[in-house]
C-alpha positions as CSV (number, residue, x, y, z in Angstrom):
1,X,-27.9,17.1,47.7
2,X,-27.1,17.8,44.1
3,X,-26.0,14.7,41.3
4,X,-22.9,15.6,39.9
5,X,-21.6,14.6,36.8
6,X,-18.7,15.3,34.3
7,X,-21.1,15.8,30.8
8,X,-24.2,16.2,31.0
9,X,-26.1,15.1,27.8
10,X,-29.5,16.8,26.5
11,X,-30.7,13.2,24.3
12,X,-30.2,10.1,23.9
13,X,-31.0,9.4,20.2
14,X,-28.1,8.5,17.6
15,X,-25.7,11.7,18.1
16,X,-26.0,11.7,21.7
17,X,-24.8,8.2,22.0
18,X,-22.2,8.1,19.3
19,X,-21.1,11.4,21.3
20,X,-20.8,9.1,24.9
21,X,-19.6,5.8,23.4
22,X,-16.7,7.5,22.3
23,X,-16.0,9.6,25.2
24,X,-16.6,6.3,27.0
25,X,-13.6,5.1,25.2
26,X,-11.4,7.9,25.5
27,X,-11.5,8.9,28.8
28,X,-13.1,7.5,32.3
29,X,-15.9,10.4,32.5
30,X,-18.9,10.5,34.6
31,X,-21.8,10.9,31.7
32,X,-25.2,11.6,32.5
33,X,-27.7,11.4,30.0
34,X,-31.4,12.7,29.7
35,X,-34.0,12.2,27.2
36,X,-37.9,13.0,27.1
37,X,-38.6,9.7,25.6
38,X,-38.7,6.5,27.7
39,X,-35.8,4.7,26.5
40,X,-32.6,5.5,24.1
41,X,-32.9,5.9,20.3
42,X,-34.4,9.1,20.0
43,X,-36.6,9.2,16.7
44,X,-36.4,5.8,16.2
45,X,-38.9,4.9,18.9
46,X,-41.5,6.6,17.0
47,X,-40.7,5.8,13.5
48,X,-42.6,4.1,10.9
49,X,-42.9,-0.2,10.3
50,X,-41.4,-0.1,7.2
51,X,-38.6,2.4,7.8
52,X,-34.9,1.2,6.8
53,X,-31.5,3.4,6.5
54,X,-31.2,5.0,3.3
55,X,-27.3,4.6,4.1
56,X,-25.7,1.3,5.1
57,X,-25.6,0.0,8.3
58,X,-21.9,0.2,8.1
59,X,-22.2,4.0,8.5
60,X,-24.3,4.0,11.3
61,X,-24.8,4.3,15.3
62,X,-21.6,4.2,17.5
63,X,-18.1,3.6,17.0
64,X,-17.8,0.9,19.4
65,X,-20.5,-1.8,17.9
66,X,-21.1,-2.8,14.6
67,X,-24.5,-2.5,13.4
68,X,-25.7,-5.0,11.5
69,X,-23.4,-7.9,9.6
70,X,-21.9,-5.4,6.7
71,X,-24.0,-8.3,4.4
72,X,-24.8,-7.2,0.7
73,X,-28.0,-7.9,0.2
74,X,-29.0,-10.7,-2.6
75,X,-32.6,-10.0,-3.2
76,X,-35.0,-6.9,-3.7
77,X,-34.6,-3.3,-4.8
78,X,-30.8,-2.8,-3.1
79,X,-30.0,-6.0,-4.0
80,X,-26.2,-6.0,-4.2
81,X,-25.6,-3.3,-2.0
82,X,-24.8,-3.5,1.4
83,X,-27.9,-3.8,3.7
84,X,-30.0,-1.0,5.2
85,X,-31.0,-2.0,8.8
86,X,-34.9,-1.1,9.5
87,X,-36.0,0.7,12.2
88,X,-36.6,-1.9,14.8
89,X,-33.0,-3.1,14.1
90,X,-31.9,0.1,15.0
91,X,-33.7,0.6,17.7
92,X,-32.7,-2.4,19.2
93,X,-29.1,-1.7,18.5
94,X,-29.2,1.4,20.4
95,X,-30.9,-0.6,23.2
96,X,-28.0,-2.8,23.5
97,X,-25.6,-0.1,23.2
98,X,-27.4,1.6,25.9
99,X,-27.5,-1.9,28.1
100,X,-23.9,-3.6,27.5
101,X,-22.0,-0.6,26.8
102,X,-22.9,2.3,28.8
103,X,-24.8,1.3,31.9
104,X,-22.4,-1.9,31.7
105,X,-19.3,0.7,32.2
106,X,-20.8,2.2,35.4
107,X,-20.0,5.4,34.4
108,X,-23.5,6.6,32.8
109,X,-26.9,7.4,34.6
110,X,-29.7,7.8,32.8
111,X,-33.1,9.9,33.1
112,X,-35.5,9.0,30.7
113,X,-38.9,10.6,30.7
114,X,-37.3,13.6,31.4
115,X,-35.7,17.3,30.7
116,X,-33.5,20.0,31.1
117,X,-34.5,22.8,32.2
118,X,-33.4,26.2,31.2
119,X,-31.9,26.5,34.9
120,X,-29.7,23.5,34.4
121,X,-32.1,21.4,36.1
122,X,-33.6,18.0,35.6
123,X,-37.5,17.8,35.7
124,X,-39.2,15.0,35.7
125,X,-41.8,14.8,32.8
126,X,-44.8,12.3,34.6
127,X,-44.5,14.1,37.8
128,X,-42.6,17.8,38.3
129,X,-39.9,16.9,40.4
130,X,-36.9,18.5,39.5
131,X,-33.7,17.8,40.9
132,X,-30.5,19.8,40.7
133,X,-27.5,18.4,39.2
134,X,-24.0,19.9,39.2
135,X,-22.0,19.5,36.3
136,X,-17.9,19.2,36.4
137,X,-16.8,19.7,33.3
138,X,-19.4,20.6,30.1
139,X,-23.2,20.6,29.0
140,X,-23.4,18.5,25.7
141,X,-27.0,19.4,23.5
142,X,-27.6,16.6,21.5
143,X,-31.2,18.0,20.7
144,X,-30.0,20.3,18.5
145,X,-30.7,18.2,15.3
146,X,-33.6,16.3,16.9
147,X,-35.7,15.1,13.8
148,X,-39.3,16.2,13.2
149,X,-41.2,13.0,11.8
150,X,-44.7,12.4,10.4
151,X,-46.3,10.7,14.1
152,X,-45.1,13.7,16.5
153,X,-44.9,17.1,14.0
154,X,-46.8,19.8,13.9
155,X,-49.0,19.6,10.7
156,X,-49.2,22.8,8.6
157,X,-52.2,22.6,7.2
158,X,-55.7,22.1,8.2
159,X,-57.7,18.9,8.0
160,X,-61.8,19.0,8.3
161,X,-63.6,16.7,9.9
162,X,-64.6,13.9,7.4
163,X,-61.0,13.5,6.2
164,X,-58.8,10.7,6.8
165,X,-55.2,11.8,7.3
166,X,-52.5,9.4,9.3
167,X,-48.8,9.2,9.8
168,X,-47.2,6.3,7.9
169,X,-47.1,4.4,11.1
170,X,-51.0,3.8,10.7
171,X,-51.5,2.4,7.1
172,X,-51.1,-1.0,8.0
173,X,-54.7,0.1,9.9
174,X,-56.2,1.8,7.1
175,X,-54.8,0.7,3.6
176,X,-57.2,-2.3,3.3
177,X,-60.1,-0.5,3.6
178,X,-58.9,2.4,1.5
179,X,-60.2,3.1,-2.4
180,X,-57.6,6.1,-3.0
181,X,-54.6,6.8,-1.2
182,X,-53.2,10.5,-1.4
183,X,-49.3,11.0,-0.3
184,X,-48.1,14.2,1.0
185,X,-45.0,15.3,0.9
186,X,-42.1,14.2,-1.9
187,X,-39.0,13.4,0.6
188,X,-37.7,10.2,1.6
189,X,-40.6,9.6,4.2
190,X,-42.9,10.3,0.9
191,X,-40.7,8.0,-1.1
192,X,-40.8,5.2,1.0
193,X,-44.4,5.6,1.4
194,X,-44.5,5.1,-2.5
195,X,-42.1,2.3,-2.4
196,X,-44.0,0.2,0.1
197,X,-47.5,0.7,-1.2
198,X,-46.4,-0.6,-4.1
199,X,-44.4,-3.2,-3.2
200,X,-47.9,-4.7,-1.2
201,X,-49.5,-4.8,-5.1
202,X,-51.3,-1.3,-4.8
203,X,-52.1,-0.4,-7.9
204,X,-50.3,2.6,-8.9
205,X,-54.1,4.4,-10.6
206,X,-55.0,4.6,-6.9
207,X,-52.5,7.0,-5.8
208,X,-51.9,10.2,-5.5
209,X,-48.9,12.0,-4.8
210,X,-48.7,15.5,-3.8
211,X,-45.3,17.0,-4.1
212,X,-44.0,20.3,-3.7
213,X,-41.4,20.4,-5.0
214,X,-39.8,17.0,-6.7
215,X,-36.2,16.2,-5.2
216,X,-33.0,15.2,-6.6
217,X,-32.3,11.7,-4.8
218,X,-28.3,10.5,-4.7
219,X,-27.8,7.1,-6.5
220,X,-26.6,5.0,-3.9
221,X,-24.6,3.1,-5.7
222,X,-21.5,5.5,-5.0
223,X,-22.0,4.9,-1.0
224,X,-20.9,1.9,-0.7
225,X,-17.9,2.1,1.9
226,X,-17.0,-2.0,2.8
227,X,-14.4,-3.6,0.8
228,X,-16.2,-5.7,-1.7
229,X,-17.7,-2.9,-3.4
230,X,-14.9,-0.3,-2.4
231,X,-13.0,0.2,-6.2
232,X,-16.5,1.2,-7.7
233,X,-17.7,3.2,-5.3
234,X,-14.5,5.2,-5.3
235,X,-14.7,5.6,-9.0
236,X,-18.2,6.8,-8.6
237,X,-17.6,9.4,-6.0
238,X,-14.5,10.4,-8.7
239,X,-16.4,10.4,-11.6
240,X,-19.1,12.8,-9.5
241,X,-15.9,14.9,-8.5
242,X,-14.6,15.4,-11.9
243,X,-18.3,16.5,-12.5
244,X,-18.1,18.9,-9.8
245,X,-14.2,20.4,-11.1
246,X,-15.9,20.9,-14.6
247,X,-19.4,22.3,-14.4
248,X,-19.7,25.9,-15.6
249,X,-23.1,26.4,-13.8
250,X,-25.1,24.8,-11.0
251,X,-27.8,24.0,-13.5
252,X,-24.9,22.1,-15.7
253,X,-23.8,20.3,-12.4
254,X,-27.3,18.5,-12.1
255,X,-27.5,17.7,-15.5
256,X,-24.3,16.3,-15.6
257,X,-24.7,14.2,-12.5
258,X,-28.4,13.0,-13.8
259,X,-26.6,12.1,-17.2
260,X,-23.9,10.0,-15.9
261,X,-27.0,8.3,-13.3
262,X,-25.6,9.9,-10.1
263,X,-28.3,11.4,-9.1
264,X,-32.2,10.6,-10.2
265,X,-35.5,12.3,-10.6
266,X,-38.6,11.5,-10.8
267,X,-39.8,13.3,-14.3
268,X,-36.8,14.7,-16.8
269,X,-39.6,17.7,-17.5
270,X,-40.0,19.0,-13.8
271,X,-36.7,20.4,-12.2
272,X,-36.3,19.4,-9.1
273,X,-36.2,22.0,-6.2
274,X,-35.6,19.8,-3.3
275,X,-32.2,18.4,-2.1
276,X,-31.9,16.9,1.3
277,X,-29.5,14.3,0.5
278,X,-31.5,11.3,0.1
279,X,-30.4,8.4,-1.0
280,X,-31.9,5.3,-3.1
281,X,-31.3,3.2,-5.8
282,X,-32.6,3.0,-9.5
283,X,-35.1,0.3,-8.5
284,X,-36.4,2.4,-6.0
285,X,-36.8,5.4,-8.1
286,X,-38.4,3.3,-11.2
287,X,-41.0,2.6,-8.7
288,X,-42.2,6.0,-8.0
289,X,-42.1,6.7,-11.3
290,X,-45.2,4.7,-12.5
291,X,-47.3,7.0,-10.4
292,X,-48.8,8.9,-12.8
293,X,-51.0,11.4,-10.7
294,X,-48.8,13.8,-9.1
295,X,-49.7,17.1,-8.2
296,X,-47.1,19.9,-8.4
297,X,-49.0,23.3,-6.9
298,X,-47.2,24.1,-3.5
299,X,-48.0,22.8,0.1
300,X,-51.1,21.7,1.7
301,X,-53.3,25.0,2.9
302,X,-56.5,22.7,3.6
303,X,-57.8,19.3,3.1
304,X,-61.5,19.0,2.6
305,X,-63.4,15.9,1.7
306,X,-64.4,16.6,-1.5
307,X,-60.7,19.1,-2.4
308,X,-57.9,19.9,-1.4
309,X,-56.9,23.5,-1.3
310,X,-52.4,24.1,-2.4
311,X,-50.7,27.6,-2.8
312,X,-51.0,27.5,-6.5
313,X,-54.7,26.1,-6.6
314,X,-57.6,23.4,-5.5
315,X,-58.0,20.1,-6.9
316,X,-60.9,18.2,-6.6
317,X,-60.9,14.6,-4.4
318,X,-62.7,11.6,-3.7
319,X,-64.7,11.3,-0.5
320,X,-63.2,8.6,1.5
321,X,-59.9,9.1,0.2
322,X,-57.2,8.4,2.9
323,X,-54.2,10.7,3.4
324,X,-50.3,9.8,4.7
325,X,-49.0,13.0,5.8
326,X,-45.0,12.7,5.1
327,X,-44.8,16.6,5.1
328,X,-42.3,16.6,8.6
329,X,-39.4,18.5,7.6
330,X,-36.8,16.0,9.4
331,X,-33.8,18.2,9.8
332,X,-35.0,21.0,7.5
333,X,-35.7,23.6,10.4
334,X,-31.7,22.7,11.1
335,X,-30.4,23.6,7.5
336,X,-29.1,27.4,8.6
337,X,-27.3,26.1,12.2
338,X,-23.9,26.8,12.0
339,X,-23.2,27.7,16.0
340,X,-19.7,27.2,17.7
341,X,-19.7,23.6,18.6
342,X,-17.5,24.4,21.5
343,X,-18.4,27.0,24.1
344,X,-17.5,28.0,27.8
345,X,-19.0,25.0,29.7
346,X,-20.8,23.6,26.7
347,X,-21.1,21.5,23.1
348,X,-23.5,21.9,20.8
349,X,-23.6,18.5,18.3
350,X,-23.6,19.7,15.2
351,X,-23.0,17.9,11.5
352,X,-19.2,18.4,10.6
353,X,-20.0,15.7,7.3
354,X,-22.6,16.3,5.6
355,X,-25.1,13.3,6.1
356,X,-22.9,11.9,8.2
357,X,-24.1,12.4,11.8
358,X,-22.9,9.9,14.2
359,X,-19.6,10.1,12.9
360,X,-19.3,13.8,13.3
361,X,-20.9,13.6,16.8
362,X,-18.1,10.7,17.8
363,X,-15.4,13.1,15.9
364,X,-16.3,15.8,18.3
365,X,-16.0,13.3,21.2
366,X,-12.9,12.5,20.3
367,X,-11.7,16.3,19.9
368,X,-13.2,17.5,23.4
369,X,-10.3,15.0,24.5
370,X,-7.5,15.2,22.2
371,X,-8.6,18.6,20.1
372,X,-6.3,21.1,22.1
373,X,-8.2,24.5,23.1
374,X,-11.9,25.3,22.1
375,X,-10.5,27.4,19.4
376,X,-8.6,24.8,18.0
377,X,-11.6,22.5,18.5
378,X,-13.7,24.6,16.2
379,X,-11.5,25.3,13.7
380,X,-11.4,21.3,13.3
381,X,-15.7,21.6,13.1
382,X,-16.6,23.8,10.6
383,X,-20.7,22.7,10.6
384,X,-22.5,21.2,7.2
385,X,-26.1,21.5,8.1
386,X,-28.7,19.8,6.6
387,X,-29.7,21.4,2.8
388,X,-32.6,22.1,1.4
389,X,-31.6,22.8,-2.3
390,X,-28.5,22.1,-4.6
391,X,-27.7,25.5,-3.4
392,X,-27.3,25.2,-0.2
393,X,-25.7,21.8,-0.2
394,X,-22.7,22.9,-2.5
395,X,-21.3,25.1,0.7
396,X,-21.3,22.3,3.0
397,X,-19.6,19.7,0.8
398,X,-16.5,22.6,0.3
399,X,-17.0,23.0,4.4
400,X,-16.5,19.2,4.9
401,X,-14.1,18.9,2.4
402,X,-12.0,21.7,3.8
403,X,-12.5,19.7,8.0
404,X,-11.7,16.7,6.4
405,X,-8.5,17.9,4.7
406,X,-7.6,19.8,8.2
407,X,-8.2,16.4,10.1
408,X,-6.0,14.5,7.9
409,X,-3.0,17.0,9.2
410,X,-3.8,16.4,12.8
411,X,-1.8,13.8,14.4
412,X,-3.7,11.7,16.8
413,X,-6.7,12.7,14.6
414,X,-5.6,11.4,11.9
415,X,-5.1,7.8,13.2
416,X,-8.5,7.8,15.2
417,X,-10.3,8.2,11.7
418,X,-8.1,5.7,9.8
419,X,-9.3,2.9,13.0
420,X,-12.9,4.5,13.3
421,X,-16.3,2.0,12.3
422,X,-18.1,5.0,11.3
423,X,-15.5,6.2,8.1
424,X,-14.6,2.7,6.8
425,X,-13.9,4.3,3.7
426,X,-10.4,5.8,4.9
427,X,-9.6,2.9,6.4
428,X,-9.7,0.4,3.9
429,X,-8.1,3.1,1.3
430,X,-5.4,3.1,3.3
431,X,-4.8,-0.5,3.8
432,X,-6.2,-1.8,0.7
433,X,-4.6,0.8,-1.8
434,X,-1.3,-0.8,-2.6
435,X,-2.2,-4.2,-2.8
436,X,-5.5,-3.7,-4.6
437,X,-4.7,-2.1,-8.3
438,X,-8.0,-0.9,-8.5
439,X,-8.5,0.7,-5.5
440,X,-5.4,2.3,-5.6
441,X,-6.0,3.8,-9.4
442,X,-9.7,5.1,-7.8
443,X,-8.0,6.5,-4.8
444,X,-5.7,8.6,-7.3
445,X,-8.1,10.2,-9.4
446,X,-10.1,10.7,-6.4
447,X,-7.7,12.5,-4.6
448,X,-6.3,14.4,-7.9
449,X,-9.3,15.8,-9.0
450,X,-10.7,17.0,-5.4
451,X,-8.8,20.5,-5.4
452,X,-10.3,21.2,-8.6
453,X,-13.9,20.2,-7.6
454,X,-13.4,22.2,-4.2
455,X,-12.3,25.2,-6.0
456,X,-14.9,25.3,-8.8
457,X,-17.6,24.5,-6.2
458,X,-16.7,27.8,-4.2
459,X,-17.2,29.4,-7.7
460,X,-20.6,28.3,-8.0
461,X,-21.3,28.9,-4.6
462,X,-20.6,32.6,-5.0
463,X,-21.9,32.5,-8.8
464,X,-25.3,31.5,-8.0
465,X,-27.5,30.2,-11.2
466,X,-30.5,30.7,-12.9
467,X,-32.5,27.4,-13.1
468,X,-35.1,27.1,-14.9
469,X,-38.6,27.3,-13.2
470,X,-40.3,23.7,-12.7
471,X,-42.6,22.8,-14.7
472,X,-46.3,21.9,-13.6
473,X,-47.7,18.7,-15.5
C-alpha cells in the first residue's frame, strides 16, 4: 500500500526546512521529507571545522526558532557585529528543529538516506527498496540550490600522484606537517581558508594563493538587521543606494562603493571579476591582504609535484607542498535558474532575495497558502539567483527590489513579513521608526532614494560597461 502525504519534500538542508516550518505553521499538512544524507542540514553535515555564517545568525534557518542569542560579538575580527553561528551550531540547530519542531508536530515523516526517483518514487540509498508514495496536494524540490562544497565536488582539474591536495575539512591533519600551503580558489571557502591559517600564526611567506579571478567582498558592516546597530546599518545600505541612483557606469558603481568602504578587494591594481555576494569585514580582508604570493593565470588544468599547470601558464612548485582545494562553485552552477516556482503539482525553491535563502523559501511557504492562484504566486516570486559578476547581480537586486515592493501591497503578506524572524529589518523599521530619530531619518532616505537606484540600475543593466581587464601581478 502506497504512503500518502500532502508535500512531498526533495531535501532537508536549510531551504527545505524553512519551507516546512512555515507551512507547519500555516496550515495542518501532512509533510514528508527526503534527503540522501543521514540526517537534516543538508551541506552543513559536510562542511568544514572552521566554517561560520558570513551573515548573522539573526538571518538564518527557520522562522519558527531563533538561532543563536542575536549577541554582538566583543572580541576578534567581527567584533561588534552581531555573531556568526559556526557550522556545528548550525547543524545542531537544524537538528533540534528537526526533533522538537517537526517530528514533535506529528505531521512530518522522514526518509533519510534516501531519494526520489524520477517516477515519484522513494528508493532507498543502502539497500534498493523503493516504495511508492502518493502525494495529495504538491511535490516541493528543495535540491534545486543544493550547494557544491570542497569535501563532495567534482574537482576540475587533475592531480598526480605525489601531490597533496585536501578539502579544508582535512588541514587540521596536514597543516603541521606542511612547509608550503597552496590555496585554490579565491571565494569565501578560499577566504576563510586564508583567514584561519593565519589566525593559527602561519606565516603569511608560506602561502600561496591561487585565484582566478579576485572577488569583490560586501562590507558587512551594512548587514546588520537587530536593533542595536539598526540606524547605521540603514544609513549604510542608503548611502550604497544613493551610490547605486548616481553611477553613470558599472565600472563607476564599484569604484564608488570601494571608495565609500562598502565593498573591499584584495589589491586596488587587479579588478575584481568575481561577485557572489560574500560578505566580511575589514579585519577579515586586511588579513588576506598580507599574502603576498598570489597567482592570477586562470583555473587549475593540472597539479604536478614540481608545477602547477593554469590557463594562462605554469608556475613552478615545491615538492611536498600541500594543496586546499576551495574551487567548489557553491551555488554558481545555480546563477542562470529562473524557473516558475509554482507549477501543476509542484514547487521549485528558488531565491526570491538575493542572498537571502531561507527567508525566500519560508515566503513561498507562506504564499502556497495565502498567495491566491499559481499565477498570482509567481508574479509575487520573481527568482534572484545566485551571481557570478557585478553584472549579473545588478538584475536580481532590481528583481528583488521590484517582489519586495509587490509584497509590501499584499495584505496578509505584508503583515507576515513585518512579524517574520528571518526579515527583522522590516520589523523593527516599522516599530522603531517614530520613536527612534535616527532610524526614522535612515528609513527616509532609504526609502527616497530607492526608485532612483532601481531605475538607474535597469540602465546599467541594459547599458552594459567596459571594465577594464585585470591586471596580472
Amino acid at each position: 500500500m502506497a504512503e500518502e502525504t500532502d508535500y512531498l519534500v526533495k531535501g532537508c538542508g536549510a531551504m527545505g526546512m524553512a519551507f516546512v516550518d512555515t507551512l507547519l505553521q500555516e496550515t495542518d499538512a501532512h509533510v514528508t521529507i527526503v534527503d540522501p544524507r543521514p540526517g537534516p542540514g543538508g551541506h552543513w553535515n559536510d562542511a568544514y571545522p572552521f566554517v561560520r555564517l558570513h551573515q548573522p545568525s539573526i538571518l538564518y534557518g527557520v522562522a519558527s526558532r531563533r538561532l543563536g542569542e542575536d549577541r554582538i560579538d566583543a572580541s576578534g575580527d567581527n567584533c561588534g557585529f552581531y555573531e556568526l553561528a559556526s557550522g556545528r551550531e548550525v547543524a545542531d540547530y537544524f537538528r533540534a528543529v528537526l526533533n522538537e519542531t517537526f517530528l514533535a508536530s506529528g505531521r512530518v515523516t522522514v526518509h533519510f538516506g534516501s531519494l526520489v526517483t524520477p517516477d515519484g518514487e522513494i528508493r532507498e540509498l543502502a539497500s534498493g527498496t523503493q516504495r511508492p508514495i502518493r502525494i495529495r496536494t504538491r511535490l516541493v524540490d528543495a535540491s534545486r540550490l543544493a550547494a557544491r562544497i570542497p569535501l563532495t565536488h567534482q574537482r576540475g582539474f587533475a592531480v598526480e600522484a605525489g601531490v597533496t591536495c585536501i578539502p579544508p575539512n582535512d588541514l587540521k591533519v596536514h597543516i603541521a606537517d606542511a612547509q608550503r600551503i597552496t590555496v585554490i580558489g579565491a571565494g569565501k571557502t578560499g577566504l576563510d581558508v586564508i583567514t584561519w591559517l593565519l589566525a593559527q600564526g602561519l606565516d603569511a611567506g608560506r602561502i600561496r594563493w591561487i585565484a582566478p579571478r579576485d572577488p569583490w567582498v560586501a562590507n558587512r558592516r551594512a548587514y546588520q538587521p537587530g536593533p542595536e546597530l539598526l540606524a547605521s546599518s540603514l544609513a549604510a545600505l542608503a548611502d550604497q543606494s544613493e551610490i547605486w541612483a548616481q553611477a553613470s557606469s558599472i565600472e563607476d558603481l564599484c569604484l564608488r562603493m570601494e571608495a565609500e568602504g562598502h565593498w573591499l578587494r584584495l589589491n586596488s591594481d587587479v579588478w575584481p571579476g568575481l561577485y557572489h555576494g560574500a560578505i566580511a569585514t575589514e579585519a577579515d580582508m586586511g588579513r588576506a591582504r598580507t599574502i603576498r604570493d598570489i597567482v592570477r593565470l586562470g583555473r587549475i588544468v593540472s597539479i604536478r609535484p614540481d608545477a602547477v599547470r593554469l590557463e594562462a601558464g605554469e608556475i613552478a612548485a615545491s615538492p611536498g607542498t600541500l594543496y586546499v582545494d576551495c574551487s567548489a562553485s557553491a551555488l554558481g552552477h545555480t546563477r542562470h535558474l529562473r524557473d516558475k516556482v509554482f507549477s501543476q503539482g509542484r514547487i521549485d525553491l528558488q531565491s526570491v532575495r538575493f542572498g537571502q535563502l531561507c527567508f525566500s523559501a519560508a515566503l513561498i511557504a507562506y504564499l502556497e497558502v495565502h498567495g491566491g492562484d499559481d499565477a498570482a504566486r509567481n508574479r509575487l516570486c520573481q527568482p534572484t539567483p545566485m551571481s557570478d559578476t557585478v553584472e549579473e547581480w545588478i538584475p536580481n537586486i532590481v528583481t528583488g527590489s521590484a517582489n519586495r515592493s509587490a509584497w509590501m501591497k499584499t495584505d496578509g503578506l505584508r503583515e507576515w513579513i513585518l512579524g517574520c524572524r528571518l526579515d527583522p529589518m522590516t520589523g523593527l523599521i516599522a516599530r522603531l521608526a517614530a520613536s527612534d530619530p535616527a532610524i526614522g531619518l535612515q528609513a527616509q532616505r532609504l526609502r527616497a532614494v530607492s526608485p532612483a537606484a532601481d531605475a538607474n540600475l535597469r540602465r546599467l543593466s541594459s547599458a552594459g560597461v567596459n571594465r577594464p581587464a585585470p591586471t596580472a601581478l
